[in-house]
N, C-alpha and C positions, 0 to 999 in steps of 0.2 A: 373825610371821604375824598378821594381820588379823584380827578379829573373821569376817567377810566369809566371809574364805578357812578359816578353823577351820571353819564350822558347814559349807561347800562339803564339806567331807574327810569329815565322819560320813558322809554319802551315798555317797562314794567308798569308805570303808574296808568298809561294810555291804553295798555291791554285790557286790563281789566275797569278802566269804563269807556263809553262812546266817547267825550268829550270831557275836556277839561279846562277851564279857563287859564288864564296869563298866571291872576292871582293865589288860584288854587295847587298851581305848580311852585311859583316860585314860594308857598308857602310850604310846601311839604318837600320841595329840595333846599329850603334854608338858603334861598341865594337871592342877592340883589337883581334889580329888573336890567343893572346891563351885563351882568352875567349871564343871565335869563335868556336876552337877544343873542350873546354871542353864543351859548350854546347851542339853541335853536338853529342859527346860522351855520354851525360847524355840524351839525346832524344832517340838516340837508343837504348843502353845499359839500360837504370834502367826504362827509360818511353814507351819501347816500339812502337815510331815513327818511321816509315818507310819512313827515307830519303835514300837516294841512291846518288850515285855521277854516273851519265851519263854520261861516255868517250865521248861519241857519239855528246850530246848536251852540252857538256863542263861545264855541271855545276850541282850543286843540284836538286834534283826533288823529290817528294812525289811518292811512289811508292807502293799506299794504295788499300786493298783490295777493288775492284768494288762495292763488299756488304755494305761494311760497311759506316756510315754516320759521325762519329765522330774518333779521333787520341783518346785511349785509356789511361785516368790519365792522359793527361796533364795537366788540368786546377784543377783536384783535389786537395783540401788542404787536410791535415789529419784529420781535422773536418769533412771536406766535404764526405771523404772517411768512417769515422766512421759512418755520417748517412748514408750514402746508403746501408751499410752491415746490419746497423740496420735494415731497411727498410725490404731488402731482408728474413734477421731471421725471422723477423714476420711473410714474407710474407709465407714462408717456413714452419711456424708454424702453421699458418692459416687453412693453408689443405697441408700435403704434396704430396701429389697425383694429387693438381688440377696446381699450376706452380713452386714445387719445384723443377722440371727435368728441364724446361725451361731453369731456370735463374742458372742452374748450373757453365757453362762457363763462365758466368758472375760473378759470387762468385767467380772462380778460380784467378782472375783479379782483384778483390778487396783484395784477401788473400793475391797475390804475393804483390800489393802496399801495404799493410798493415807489409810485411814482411819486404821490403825491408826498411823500415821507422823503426824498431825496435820494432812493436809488434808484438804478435800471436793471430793471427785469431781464433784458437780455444778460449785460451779462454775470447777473445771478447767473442762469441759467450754465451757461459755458463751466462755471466751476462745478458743477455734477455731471457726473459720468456713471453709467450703469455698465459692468461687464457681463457679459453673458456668455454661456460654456454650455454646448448641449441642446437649446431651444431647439425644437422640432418644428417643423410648420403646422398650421393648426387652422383647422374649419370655421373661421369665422361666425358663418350661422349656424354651427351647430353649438359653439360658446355659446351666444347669445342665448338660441331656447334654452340650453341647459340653465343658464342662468337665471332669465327667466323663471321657469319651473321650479327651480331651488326657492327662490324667495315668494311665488307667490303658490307655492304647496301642491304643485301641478305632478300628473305622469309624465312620461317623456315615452315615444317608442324609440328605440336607436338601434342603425344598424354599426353593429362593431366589428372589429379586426383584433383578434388575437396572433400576433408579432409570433409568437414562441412557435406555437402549432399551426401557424399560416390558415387559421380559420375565420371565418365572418359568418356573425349570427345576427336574426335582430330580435329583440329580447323591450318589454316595457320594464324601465325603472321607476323609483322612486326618489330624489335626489334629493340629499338630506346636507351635503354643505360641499362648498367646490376649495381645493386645498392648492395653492400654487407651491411645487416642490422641486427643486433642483433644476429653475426656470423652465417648466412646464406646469401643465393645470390638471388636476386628475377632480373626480369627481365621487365623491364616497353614496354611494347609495341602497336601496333595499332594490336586490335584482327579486325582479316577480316569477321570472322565468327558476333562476337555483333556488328561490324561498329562501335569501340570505343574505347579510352583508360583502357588497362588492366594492371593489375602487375600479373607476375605469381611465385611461388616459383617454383624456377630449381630444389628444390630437389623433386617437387612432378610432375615433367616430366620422363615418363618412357621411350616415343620414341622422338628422334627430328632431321627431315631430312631435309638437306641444298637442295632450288630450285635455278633455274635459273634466277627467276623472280625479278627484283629489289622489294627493300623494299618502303614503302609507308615512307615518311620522314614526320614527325609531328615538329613544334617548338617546341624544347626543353626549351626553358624557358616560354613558354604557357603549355609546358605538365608539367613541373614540379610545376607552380605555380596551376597548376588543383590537380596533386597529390598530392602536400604536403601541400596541405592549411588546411588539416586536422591532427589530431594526430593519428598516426601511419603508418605502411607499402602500406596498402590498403585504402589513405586516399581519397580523392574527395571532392565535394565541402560542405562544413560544415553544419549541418542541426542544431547544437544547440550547446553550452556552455558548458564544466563539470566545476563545482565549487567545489572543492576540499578540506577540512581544515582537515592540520595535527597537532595533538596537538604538545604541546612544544619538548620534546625529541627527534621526528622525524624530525621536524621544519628546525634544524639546518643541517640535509643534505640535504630536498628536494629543500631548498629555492637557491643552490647552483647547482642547474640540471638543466639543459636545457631539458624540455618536447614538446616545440615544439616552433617556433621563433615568432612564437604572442600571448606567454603566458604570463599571467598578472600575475603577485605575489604582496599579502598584507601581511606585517610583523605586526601582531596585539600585542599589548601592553603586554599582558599575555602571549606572547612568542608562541603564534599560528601562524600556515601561510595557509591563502588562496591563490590556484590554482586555474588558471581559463584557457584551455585552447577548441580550438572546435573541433571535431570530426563529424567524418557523419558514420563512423562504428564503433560501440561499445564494439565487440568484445575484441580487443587485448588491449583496454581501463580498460574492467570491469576485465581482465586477472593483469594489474597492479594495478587498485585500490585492489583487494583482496589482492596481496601476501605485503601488508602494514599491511593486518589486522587490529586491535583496534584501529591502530595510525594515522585513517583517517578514514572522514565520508564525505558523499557524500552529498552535499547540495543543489543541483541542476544541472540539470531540473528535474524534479520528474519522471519523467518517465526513467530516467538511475537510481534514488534512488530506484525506485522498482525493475529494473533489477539487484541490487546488492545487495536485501534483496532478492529477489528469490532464488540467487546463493546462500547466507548466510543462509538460511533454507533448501534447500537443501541439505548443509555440514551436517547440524546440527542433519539432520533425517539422514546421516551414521553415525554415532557417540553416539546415542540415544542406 
């Protein structure tokens, strides 16, 4: 048994009863009595485990805060510990306004094991960098209720902005999981107002107040194969095909991209590649075929071919 896996079992052994003596541990971990002290020793002192020795009940006992559900870095290896801090940097990168206060105390707990192992957390830290392309600003509190609501099966009322049509409704959801996408957060839910699966972007909710009312619960793997059957954010169920071909030069990055999990790709002989994936809004569609420019041409349905010669004559009369 592992060093690792020995000090995991006091936790285990001590859970499941109030108290346990010196001799009844070191009989059921098979280890000598100065083994015994130094583990004891290195559980509380470096690992942060709250055992106790009970005069009262003659023996060891966990003596762990009410709140908490997990003994702190025990079971962490330094692998284990580098990814979570990664995790964290990102998360912290991501938006630091929306859970980098959160999870502060929680960093402070990964720096001290980090410390105590012989490296420094700062600069861990410096070797991660998060880029970001497109983040919109975003309502703080109306993240939070949203969130909120999501996990603990609340209503939500919200007043929203529709971008396209320059409209603002306020409408009660039911928020069924929050999706961060193309660094932004959208939020898929049952709208009460259309009787229907909606996604909404959180950053274009200006009000959003937590009710009392439980939420309407939808299958999430029904909603999600409704939402994502098409390509992109605001997908639904697919009305048609894009057939895509990037000439050669492009070729060689797009044929390595995931655009959506039932896209077809042909690697054609002259170093072309056709895309083929379905869409039912073409929007945020015809938003990626453009910023390829030259190095893609739209082959079908003809009808998304004309909606990106519109967009392309369009450009062409500002530029004239």
């Amino acid at each position: 048994m592992s060093e690792t896996d020995r000090l995991y079992r006091y936790k285990t052994l001590l859970s499941h009863r109030r108290a346990m003596s010196a001799q009844e541990l070191m009989d059921a971990q098979e280890v000598s009595l100065a083994t015994f002290k130094r583990d004891i020793a290195k559980l509380r002192d470096r690992l942060g485990t709250p055992i106790v020795f009970d005069k009262d009940l003659g023996g060891y006992r966990l003596d762990a805060d009410p709140n908490a559900t997990e003994l702190p870095g025990l079971w962490f290896s330094q692998d284990e510990i580098l990814a979570l801090m990664t995790i964290q940097n990102m998360i912290e990168q991501l938006d630091p306004g929306l859970l980098g206060p959160k999870l502060k105390p929680f960093r402070k707990r990964l720096d001290d094991m980090l410390t105590r192992q012989g490296l420094d957390p700062q600069e861990l830290t410096q070797r991660v960098r998060a880029v970001h392309a497109g983040k919109r600003r975003m309502h703080l509190a109306a993240f939070e209720t949203i969130a909120k609501a999501t996990f603990e099966r609340k209503q939500v009322k919200i007043v929203h902005t529709n971008r396209q049509k320059a409209e603002t409704t306020s409408r009660v959801i039911s928020p069924q999981q929050l999706v961060h996408y193309r660094d932004n957060w959208y939020v898929d839910t049952w709208c009460h107002l259309r009787k229907d699966l909606r996604s909404f972007s959180i950053d274009a909710i200006t009000q959003a107040d937590l009710l009392d009312a439980t939420a309407r619960d939808v299958d999430l793997a029904a909603m999600r194969e409704q939402l994502g059957s098409s390509y992109g954010i605001f997908g639904g169920a697919p009305k048609d095909w894009a057939e895509l071909t990037f000439n050669a030069s492009r070729a060689e990055w797009v044929r390595h991209e995931s655009w959506h999990p039932e896209q077809k790709g042909v690697l054609h002989a002259d170093g072309r590649y056709s895309l083929s994936v379905p869409y039912s809004d073409e929007r945020e569609l015809i938003g990626d075929i453009l910023r390829f420019g030259a190095d893609v041409q739209v082959t079908a349905p003809a009808s998304l071919r004309k909606q990106v010669q519109e967009q392309i004559e369009r450009m062409r009369g500002m530029y004239r």
